[in-house]
Structures are given as structure tokens and as C-alpha cells.
C-alpha positions in Angstrom: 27.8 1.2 -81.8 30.7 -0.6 -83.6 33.8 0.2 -81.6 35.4 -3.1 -81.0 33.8 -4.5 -84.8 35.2 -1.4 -86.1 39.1 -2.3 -84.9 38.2 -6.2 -85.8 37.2 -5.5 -89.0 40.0 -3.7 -90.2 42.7 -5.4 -88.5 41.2 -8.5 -90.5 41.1 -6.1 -93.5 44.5 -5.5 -93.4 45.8 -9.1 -93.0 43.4 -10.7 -95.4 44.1 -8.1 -98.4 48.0 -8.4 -97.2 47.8 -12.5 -97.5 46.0 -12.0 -101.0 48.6 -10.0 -102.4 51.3 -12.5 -101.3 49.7 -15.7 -102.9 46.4 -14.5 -105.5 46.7 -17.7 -106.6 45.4 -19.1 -103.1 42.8 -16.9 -102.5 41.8 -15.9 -106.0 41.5 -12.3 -107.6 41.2 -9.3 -106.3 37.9 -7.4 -107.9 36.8 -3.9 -106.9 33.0 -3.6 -107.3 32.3 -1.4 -110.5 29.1 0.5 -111.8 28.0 1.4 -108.5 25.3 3.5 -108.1 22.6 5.0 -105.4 19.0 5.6 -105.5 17.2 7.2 -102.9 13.3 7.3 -102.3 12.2 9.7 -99.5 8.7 8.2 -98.0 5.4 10.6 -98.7 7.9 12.8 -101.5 5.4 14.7 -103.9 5.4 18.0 -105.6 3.9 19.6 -102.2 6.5 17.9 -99.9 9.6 17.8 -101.8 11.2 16.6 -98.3 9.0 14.1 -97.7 5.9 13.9 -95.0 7.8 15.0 -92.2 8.4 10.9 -91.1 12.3 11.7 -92.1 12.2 7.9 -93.6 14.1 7.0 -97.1 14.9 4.1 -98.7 18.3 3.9 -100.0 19.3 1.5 -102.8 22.8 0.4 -103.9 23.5 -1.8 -106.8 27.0 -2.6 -108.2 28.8 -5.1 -110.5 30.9 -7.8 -108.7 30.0 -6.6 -105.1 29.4 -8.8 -102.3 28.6 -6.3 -99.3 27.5 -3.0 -98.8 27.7 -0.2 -96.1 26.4 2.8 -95.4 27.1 6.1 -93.1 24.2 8.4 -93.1 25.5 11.2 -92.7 24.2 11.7 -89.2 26.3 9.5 -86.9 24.6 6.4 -88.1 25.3 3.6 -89.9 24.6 0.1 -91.3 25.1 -2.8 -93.7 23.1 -4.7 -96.5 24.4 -7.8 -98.4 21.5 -6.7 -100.7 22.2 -3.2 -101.2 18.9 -2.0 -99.8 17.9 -0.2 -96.4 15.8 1.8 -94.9 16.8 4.5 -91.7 14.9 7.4 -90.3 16.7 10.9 -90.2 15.1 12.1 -87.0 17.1 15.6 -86.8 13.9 18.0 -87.0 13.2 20.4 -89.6 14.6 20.3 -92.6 18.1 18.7 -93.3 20.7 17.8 -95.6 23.1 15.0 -94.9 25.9 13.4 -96.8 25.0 9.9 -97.9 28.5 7.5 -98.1 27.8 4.2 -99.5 30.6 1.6 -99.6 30.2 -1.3 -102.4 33.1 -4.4 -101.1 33.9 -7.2 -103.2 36.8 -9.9 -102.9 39.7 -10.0 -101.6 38.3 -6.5 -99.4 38.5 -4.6 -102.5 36.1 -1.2 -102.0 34.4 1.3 -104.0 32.7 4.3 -102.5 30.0 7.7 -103.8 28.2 10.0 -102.4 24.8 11.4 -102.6 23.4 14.5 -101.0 19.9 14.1 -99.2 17.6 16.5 -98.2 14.7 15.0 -95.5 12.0 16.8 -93.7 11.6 15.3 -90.1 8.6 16.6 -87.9 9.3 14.4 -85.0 8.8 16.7 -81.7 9.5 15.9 -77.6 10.1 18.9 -76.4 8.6 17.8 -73.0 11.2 15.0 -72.9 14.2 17.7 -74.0 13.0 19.9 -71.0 12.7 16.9 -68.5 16.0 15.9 -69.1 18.1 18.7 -69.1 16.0 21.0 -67.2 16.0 23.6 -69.5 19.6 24.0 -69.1 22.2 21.0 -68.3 21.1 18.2 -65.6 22.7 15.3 -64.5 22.1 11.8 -63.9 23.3 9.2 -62.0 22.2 5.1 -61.8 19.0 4.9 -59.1 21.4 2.7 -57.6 19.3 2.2 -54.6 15.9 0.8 -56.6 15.4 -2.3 -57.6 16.2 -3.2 -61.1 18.2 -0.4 -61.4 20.2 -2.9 -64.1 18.5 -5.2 -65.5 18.0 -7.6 -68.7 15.3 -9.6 -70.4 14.3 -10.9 -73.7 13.5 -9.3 -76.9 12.1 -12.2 -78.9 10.3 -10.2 -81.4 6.9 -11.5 -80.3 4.7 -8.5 -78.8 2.5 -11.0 -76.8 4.3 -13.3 -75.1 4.5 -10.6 -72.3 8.3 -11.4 -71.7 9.8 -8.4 -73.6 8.8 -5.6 -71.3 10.6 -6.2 -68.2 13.7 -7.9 -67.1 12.6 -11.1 -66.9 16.6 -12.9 -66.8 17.7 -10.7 -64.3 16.9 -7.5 -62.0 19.4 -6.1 -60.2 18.9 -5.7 -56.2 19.7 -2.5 -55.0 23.5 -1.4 -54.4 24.5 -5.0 -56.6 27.5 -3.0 -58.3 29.0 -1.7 -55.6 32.2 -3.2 -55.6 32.8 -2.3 -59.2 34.8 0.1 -58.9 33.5 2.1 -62.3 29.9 2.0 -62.3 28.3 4.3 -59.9 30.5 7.1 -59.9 29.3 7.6 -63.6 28.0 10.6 -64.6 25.0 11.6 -67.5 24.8 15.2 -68.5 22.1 16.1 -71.1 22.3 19.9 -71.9 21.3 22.0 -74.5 23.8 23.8 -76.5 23.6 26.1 -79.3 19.5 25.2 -79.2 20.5 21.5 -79.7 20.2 18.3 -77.1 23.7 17.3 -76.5 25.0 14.4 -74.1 28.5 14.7 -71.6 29.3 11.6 -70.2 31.5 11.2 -67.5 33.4 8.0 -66.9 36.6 8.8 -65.1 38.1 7.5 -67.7 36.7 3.8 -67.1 33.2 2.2 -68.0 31.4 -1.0 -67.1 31.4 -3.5 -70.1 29.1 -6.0 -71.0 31.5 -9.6 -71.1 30.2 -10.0 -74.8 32.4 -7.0 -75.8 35.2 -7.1 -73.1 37.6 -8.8 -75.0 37.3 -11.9 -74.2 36.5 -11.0 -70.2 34.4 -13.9 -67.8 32.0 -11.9 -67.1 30.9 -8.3 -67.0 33.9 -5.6 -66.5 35.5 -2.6 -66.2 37.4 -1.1 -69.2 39.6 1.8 -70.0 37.8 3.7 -72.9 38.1 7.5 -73.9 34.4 8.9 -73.8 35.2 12.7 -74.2 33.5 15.0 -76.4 29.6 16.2 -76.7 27.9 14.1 -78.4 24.3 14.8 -80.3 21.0 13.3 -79.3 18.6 13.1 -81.6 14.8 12.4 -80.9 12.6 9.8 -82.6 9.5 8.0 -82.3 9.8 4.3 -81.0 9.7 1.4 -82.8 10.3 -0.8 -80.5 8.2 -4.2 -79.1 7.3 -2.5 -76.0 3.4 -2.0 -76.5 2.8 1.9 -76.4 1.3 2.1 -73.3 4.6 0.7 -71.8 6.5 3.4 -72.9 6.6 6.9 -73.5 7.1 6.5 -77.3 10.6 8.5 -77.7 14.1 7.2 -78.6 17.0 8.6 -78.3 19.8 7.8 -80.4 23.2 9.0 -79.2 26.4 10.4 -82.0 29.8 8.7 -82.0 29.1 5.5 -80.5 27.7 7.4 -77.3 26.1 5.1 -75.0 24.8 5.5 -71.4 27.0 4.1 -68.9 27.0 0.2 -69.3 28.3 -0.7 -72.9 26.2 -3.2 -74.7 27.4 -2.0 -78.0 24.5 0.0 -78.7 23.3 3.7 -79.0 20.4 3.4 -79.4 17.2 3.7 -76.2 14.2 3.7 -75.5 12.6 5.8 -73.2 10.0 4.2 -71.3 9.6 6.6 -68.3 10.6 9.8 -68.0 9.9 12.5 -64.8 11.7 15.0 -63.4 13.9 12.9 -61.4 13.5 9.2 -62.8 14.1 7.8 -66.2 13.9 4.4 -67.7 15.6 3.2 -70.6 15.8 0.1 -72.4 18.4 -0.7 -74.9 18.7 -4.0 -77.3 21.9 -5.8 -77.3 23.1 -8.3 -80.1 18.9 -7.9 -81.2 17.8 -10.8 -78.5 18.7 -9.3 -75.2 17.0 -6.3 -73.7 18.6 -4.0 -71.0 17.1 -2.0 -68.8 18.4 1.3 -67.0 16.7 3.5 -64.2 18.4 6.8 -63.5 17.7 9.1 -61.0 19.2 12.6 -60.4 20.0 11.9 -57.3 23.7 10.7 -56.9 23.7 7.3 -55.0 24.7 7.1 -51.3 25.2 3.4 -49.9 24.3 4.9 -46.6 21.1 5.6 -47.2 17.7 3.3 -46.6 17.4 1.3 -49.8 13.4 1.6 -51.1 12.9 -2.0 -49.9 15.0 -1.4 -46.7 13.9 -0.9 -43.4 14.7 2.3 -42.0 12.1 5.1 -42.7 10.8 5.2 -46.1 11.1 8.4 -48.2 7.8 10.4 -47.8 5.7 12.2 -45.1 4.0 9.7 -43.1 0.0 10.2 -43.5 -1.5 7.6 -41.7 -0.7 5.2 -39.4 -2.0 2.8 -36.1 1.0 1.8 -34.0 -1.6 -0.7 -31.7 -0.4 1.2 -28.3 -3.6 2.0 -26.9 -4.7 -1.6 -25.0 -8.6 -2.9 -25.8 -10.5 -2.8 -29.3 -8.7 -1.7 -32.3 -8.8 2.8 -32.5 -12.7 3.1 -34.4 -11.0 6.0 -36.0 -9.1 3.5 -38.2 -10.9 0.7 -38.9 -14.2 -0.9 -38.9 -15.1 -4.8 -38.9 -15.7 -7.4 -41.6 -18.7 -9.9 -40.1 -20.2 -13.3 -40.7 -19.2 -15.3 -43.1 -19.4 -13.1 -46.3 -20.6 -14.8 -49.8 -19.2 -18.2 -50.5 -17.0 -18.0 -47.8 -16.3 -14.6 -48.5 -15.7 -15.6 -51.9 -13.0 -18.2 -51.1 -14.5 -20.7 -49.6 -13.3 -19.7 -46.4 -14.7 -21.5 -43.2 -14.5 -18.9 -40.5 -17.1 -16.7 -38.6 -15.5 -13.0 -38.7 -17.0 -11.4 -35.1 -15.1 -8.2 -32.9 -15.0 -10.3 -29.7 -11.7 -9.7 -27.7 -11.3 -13.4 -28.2 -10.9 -12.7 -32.1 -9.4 -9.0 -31.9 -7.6 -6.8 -28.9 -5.1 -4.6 -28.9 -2.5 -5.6 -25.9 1.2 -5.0 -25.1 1.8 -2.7 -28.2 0.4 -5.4 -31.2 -2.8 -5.8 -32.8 -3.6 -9.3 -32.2 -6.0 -11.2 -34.6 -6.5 -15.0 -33.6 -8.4 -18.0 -35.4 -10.2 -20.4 -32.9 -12.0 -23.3 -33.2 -15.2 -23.1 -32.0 -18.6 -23.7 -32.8 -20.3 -20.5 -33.6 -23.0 -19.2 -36.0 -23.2 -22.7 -37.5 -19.2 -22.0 -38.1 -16.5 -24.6 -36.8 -13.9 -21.9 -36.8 -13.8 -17.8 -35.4 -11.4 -14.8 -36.3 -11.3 -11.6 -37.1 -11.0 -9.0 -40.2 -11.0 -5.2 -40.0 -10.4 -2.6 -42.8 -9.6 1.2 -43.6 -12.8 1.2 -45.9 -15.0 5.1 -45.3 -11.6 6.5 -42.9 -8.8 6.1 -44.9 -8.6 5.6 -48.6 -5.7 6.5 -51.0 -3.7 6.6 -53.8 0.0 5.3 -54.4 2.2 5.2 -51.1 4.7 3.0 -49.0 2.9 0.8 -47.1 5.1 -0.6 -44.3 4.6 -3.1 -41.3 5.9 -5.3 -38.9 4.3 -8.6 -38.2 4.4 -12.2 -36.8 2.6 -15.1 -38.4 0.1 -17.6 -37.5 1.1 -20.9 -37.7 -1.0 -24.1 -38.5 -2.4 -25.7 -41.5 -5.1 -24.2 -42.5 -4.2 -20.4 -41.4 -4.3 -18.0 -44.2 -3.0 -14.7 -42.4 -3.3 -11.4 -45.1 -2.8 -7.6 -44.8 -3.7 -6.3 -48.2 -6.0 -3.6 -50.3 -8.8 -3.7 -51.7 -10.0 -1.0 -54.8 -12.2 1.6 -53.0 -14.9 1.2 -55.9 -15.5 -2.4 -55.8 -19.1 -2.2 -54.9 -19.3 -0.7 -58.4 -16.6 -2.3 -60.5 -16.8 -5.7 -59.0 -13.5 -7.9 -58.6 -11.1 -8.5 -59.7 -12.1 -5.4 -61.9 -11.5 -3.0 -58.7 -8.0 -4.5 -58.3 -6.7 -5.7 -55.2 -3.0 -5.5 -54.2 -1.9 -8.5 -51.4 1.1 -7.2 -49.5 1.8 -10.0 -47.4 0.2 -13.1 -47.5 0.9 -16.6 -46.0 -0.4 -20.1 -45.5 0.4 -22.8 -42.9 0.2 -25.5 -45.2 3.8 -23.5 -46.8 5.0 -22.5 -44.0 7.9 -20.3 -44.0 7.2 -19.1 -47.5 5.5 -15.2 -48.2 3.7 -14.3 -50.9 3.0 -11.0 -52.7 0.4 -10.6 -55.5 -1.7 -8.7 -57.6 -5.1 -9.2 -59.1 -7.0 -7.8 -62.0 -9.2 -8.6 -64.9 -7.0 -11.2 -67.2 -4.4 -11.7 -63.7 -6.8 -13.0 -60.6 -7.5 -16.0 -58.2 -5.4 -18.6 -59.4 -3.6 -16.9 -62.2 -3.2 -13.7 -60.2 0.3 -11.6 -61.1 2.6 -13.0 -57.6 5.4 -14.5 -56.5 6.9 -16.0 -53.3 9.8 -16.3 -51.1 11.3 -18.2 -48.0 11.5 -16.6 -45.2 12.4 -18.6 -42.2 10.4 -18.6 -38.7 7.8 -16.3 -39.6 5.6 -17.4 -37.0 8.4 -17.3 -34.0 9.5 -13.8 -35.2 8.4 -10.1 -36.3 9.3 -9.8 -39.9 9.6 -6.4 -41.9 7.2 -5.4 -44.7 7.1 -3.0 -47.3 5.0 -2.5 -50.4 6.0 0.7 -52.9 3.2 1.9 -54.6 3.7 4.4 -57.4 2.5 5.2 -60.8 5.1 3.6 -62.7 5.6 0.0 -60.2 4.3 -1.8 -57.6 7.4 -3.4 -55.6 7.0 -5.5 -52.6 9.4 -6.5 -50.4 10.1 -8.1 -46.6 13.6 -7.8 -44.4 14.4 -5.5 -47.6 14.1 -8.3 -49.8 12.5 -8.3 -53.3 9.9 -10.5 -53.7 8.0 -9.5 -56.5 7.9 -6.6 -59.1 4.4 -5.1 -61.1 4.6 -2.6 -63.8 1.9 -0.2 -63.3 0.1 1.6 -66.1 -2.8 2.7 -67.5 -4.5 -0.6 -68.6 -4.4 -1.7 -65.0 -6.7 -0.6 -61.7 -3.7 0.4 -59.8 -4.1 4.3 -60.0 -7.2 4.9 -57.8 -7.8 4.6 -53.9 -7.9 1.9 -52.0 -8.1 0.9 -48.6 -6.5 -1.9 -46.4 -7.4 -5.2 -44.7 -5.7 -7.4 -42.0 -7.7 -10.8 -41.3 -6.8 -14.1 -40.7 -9.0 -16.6 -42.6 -9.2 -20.3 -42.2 -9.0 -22.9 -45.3 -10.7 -22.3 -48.4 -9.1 -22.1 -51.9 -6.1 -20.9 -50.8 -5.2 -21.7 -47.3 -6.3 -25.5 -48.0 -6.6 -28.1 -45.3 -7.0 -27.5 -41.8 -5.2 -29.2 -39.7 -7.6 -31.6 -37.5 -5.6 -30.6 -34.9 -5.5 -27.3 -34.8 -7.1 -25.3 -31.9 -5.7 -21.5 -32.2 -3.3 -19.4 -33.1 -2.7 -15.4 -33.5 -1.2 -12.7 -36.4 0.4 -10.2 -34.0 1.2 -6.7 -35.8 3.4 -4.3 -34.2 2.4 -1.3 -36.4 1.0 -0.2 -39.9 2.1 3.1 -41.8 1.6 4.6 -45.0 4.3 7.4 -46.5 3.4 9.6 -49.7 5.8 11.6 -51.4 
């Protein structure tokens, strides 16, 4: 997408060939490139495919006398340059196809010579799934999942597939609802529909669209601009090329005619679909080659008044399991059983508590679950507490996870509610996976933490992050974890605190079960405070929603 380089260029054009023809003596002669010609090589072309191997790749090569730059419009809403005269572009239109080759040979002083060469490419390239998902057979619409996370969002694209930086936005991930004062961007409007047989695209902008500052003329920071988007435009299918490893993606790009481009102009028509259901899709899109953006759209249009996914009103879903603690004495043996002793190594951690069921460790009373670390002396353990689990009652797979707690407080505590992989007696950690919804330590105090773990991503290099939030051990505090097959998203008070992609090469797409304990020390609550005597995690409920 050249728009604004298109209307630079040739108001420089004009004054640069206009100041040449006033003083040639300045700016030397004027030469228009001669002997131009144009080769084309169409990749796996033989006597039995005359079009080519169904790849829709050729090679174009331009060579002329006295020229300094060449471009190229492919004849199928594409184009691009070459100071050497040579490129190579995929025709991705499928079938067989003939297009209208325009090369453009410039030399000084903006002097241009052009031809023409007819090309005839065979491209097999086939989504139908994708063409049916997005305009539902018919014509669907789309709108910005305003009210997810990273709904907008950019990162880098630094050309170097392992880093693990270019497959998310890393710089900067919208919260949900961040554009709502713009007065341009959620009101958009995406309609893919088939016409004719063919994938076309309808955007509608109200006449206005959100511009990236790097092509707003000259604009602070990101705005909205007056721009004429009317027409259909064509989408054409291709396979991706892009950095994103292929297990990241869904391996289609679409590449949009006329300088189409979906909703927030980065100067750039071409995406990458990375998910794509019924009522989600993901995009990513490359701007000025070092910058990735990322879109999520939804077919839902966006309300402000509804609960936001990190929010916390009632999650979207039917709620299938829950224990809202109002039932006074041991926690309900319907929902959980008990952890006991002292585990292996400290149950791994080198944790220094006794796990028992005493009411002194565990009761339900006055609505909350109430799980409190003493020290004591008992079973040749300085320290008691308790830690139950869904483990044989309920198991499951993807979810919102939501809760309401207050925090132990004390150096030493280590207060968690998180999951553990259903399999692990057979696919040991971290291979079973375990997914920490909320954790906390009172040697941080004041500070949450959310974290994954799995093999190449555990103990102390586990996939987490933190964040401050104040009196967590003085008052109840929201918690949410979203669980689905595409992200795991945690959040508390509605706040993001960390962000997982979920895929295939990860143990995140199988049951697992919950925990609530409150350990003492070990490797990550630390040093117990000499000090300490007791203190209590108090939960006022625990649900789970499904869609």
C-alpha cells in the first residue's frame, strides 16, 4: 500500500523534472532508459506444466540501457520496485490466469520508459475453509474484539525465527476498550462476501480511518483521517511466508486490491492469518518491514457496556462448577480431597510445611474457605497448613476460572490457587503442564503473579509475569484466568497481568484440575520470617464457566 508514497512521489516528480528543464546545466541531462526489455521465468515451467507447478511464482527480469530504477505492477493489484531490475512475486489468484505485466525502466532527471508482457501462471493455492469461515458462505461482518485484550497490538519483526519475540506483541498490547475515545475506530466495519464466485472485501469507514502517526502526515501520534475507502475490493489467498513458525498460524495470507487494508492503516495490504473461527480472527500485518501489528476481530460489534473478558461481572459461558464456601465445617468432599504430609522434597520445592485437614489448617466459616499456616511443631515439621484439590471430582478442559480472595501476609507465606495437568502421574512435570492463576509471596508483598510451566518454560524460567496490587492481604481481590485454545489470559481487578499463546506444542489442551494451598518457604516463598506465628488465605468463592 503506497497511497501517501504514491502522491510524494509524483509531486516530487513533477517539481524535480520541472527544475531540470529550467537549468539542465545544474542538474545534468535528461536520459530516458533505452533497450528495455523483460524476461520472465515461471517456477516448475516444463512441457507438462506450461503454467508452472501450480506455486503461481515467476521471476521477472528487467534490463535497460541508462536506467537507474525499476517498477513493476503485476497486473493483479500488486506492485514493487528493484534498483536491479529483478524480482520475484507469487500470483496467488487460483487456477489458471493471465495478467498484464507493466514494467517501468527510470533514469535521470525522472525520465521513464515502460512495456508490457502478457503472463500466463497456474496457481493451486486452496482455503476454502478460510473463504467459508469468513464470509459465511455468503457476506459476514466484522468488527475489532474491542473488549479482549490485545485487540491492537504491535511487536517486532526482526527477521530472526528464534528469538521468540516476533509472534506476539511484545511493544505493546492493547487493554480492552483503549480506543474508545477515538472517535473512528470502533465503529469500523469488515465485510468479506463472495461475489460472482470470488472473495471480495467492503470496508466501512464512515468516511474516516485510524492512521498509524508514521503515515499521518506528519501527526504526534496515531490519528484519525479522512480517506475514501469505497469500492469492493479482491482478496486473494496465499500461503504464508511469514516468520511466524507454522504452528503459530494457520498458514494463509490474504492480500487485499487497491491499497485495501483492514481498519488501522499501517500502509500495508498485506495479513497474515493466524487464527481464524467462526467468530474470531487474528491477523498480523508488517509495517515499514520491522514492526508487526496485530488485529483480533470478532463478529460481534463491540458494546462498552458489556463485562470486558478480564472484567468482573459474570464471564461469558455457562457456569459448570463451582464451591461458593457457604456451608460452615470441612470443605464439601464432593469437591475436593486433601494433599498430606510433606510430599517429596518438600513437595518438590523445598517447602517446610506439614499439609494435615485439621480445622486449625482448613474450615469453612462465615461464607470463605479459610486455609491458615501455623507454626507448630508437628510430624517433625516446624510449620502446618493446608492444600486441597479437584483431582478424581472435577477435571477439565479450557474454561474461565474466576475467584475472590484475600492474601496471607508474612515472609515466608507462599499462598497459590492453580492447576495441575490431570496426567501428571504419567507425564511427569513440568511435561503435564501446570497453569498458576494466582500466586503470591510475603517476602513481595503486594505484588501477584501469574505463570505457566512446561517442558523448556518451568521452575525458575517458567513463562510469568507480575503486578502490584496494593493491600492484598487487608482486602478481597478479583481473579480471573481465560483458558482457551488459542490463549491463556490472566487477570485480577480486570487487570492484565500476563498473556500465553496456546498451541499445539504446549500441554495446555487437556484436563486439569485445581489446587488452593498455602505453603511456607522453599524455593519460591524464601525466608520465613522468625517471627511469624499465623496467618490465613480466605476465599469467598471458586467458579469455572465454559462456552
Amino acid at each position: 500500500m503506497k497511497l501517501f508514497h504514491k502522491i510524494g512521489f509524483l509531486f516530487f516528480l513533477t517539481v524535480f523534472i520541472t527544475g531540470c528543464q529550467e537549468d539542465d546545466a545544474e542538474f545534468g541531462a535528461i536520459t530516458a532508459p533505452s533497450n528495455l526489455s523483460l524476461s520472465v521465468i515461471v517456477q516448475g515451467q516444463d512441457a507438462a506444466n506450461p503454467e508452472g507447478d501450480g506455486s503461481g511464482i515467476v521471476t521477472i527480469t528487467s534490463t535497460a540501457d541508462d536506467a537507474l530504477n525499476y517498477t513493476f505492477n503485476f497486473g493483479d493489484g500488486r506492485t514493487a520496485s528493484s534498483y536491479t531490475g529483478t524480482v520475484q512475486h507469487r500470483f496467488v489468484q487460483q487456477g489458471i490466469n493471465t495478467y498484464t505485466v507493466v514494467v517501468t525502466a527510470t533514469g535521470t532527471g525522472g525520465a521513464a520508459t515502460t512495456m508490457t508482457e502478457q503472463v500466463t501462471v497456474f496457481s493451486a493455492f486452496d482455503d476454502a475453509e478460510a473463504v467459508q469461515l469468513l464470509t459465511g458462505g455468503s457476506s459476514k461482518t466484522w468488527y475489532w474484539a474491542a473488549a479482549e485484550p490485545g485487540h491492537l497490538g504491535v511487536g517486532p519483526n526482526n527477521g530472526n525465527p528464534d528469538d521468540g519475540n516476533n509472534f506476539f506483541p511484545q511493544f505493546f498490547s492493547a487493554p480492552p476498550f483503549d480506543k474508545i475515545n477515538e472517535p473512528c475506530f470502533y465503529e469500523d466495519q469488515l465485510v468479506f462476501l463472495i461475489e460472482n464466485g470470488q472473495l471480495k472485501y467492503n470496508y466501512l469507514n464512515n468516511g474516516q480511518s485510524y492512521f498509524n502517526a508514521s503515515f499521518a502526515n506528519g501527526a504526534a501520534s496515531d490519528v484519525c483521517l479522512d480517506i475514501d475507502v469505497s469500492g469492493l475490493k479482491d482478496v486473494t489467498l496465499s500461503p504464508s511466508e511469514s516468520i511466524v513458525p507454522d504452528e503459530l498460524k494457520r498458514g494463509t495470507t490474504m492480500t487485499f486490491s487497491d491499497d485495501g487494508f483492514m481498519s488501522y492503516f499501517v500502509n500495508n495490504n498485506v495479513y497474515d492469518i493466524l487464527s481464524l473461527t467462526e467468530n474470531r480472527m487474528e491477523v498480523r500485518v508488517i509495517m515499514n518491514g520491522d514492526l508487526a501489528w496485530y488485529h483480533i476481530f470478532t463478529t460481534d460489534p463491540p458494546n462498552p457496556d458489556q463485562d470486558t473478558p478480564g472484567g468482573t461481572g459474570t464471564p461469558a459461558g455457562t457456569l459448570v462448577w463451582s464451591d461458593e464456601f457457604d456451608v460452615d465445617g470441612a470443605p464439601d468432599p464432593a469437591n475436593w480431597v486433601y494433599d498430606l504430609g510433606t510430599g517429596s522434597n518438600g513437595w518438590g520445592n523445598n517447602e517446610e510445611q506439614f499439609y494435615t485437614d485439621r480445622p486449625d489448617n482448613i474450615l469453612v466459616s462465615d461464607g470463605t474457605l479459610k486455609i491458615t499456616a501455623k507454626r507448630e511443631s508437628f510430624s517433625g515439621r516446624a510449620f502446618t497448613s493446608s492444600r486441597i484439590k479437584t483431582e478424581g471430582l472435577f477435571e477439565f478442559t479450557y474454561g474461565t476460572i474466576d475467584f475472590r480472595a484475600k492474601l496471607p501476609t508474612g515472609g515466608g507465606t507462599w499462598p497459590a490457587i492453580w492447576s495441575l495437568g490431570a496426567d501428571y502421574q504419567t507425564n511427569p512435570w513440568p511435561a503435564a503442564g501446570e497453569i498458576d492463576y494466582m500466586e503470591h509471596i510475603g517476602n513481595n508483598q503486594d505484588v501477584i503473579y501469574a505463570t505457566v510451566h512446561r517442558p523448556g518454560a518451568s521452575g525458575g524460567n517458567a513463562d510469568g509475569n507480575s503486578i502490584a496490587v496494593p493491600n492484598v492481604s487487608t482486602e478481597f481481590h478479583d481473579y480471573r484466568t481465560i483458558w482457551t485454545e488459542e490463549s491463556i489470559l490472566f487477570f485480577v481487578d480486570g487487570d492484565l497481568i500476563h498473556q500465553v499463546d496456546n498451541n499445539d506444542n504446549v500441554p495446555f489442551n487437556k484436563d486439569f484440575f485445581i489446587i488452593m494451598n498455602v505453603a511456607m518457604g522453599g524455593n519460591f516463598g524464601g525466608s520465613i520470617d522468625p517471627t511469624f506465628v499465623e496467618s490465613t488465605m480466605e476465599v469467598d468463592y471458586i467458579r469455572v464457566y465454559q462456552e
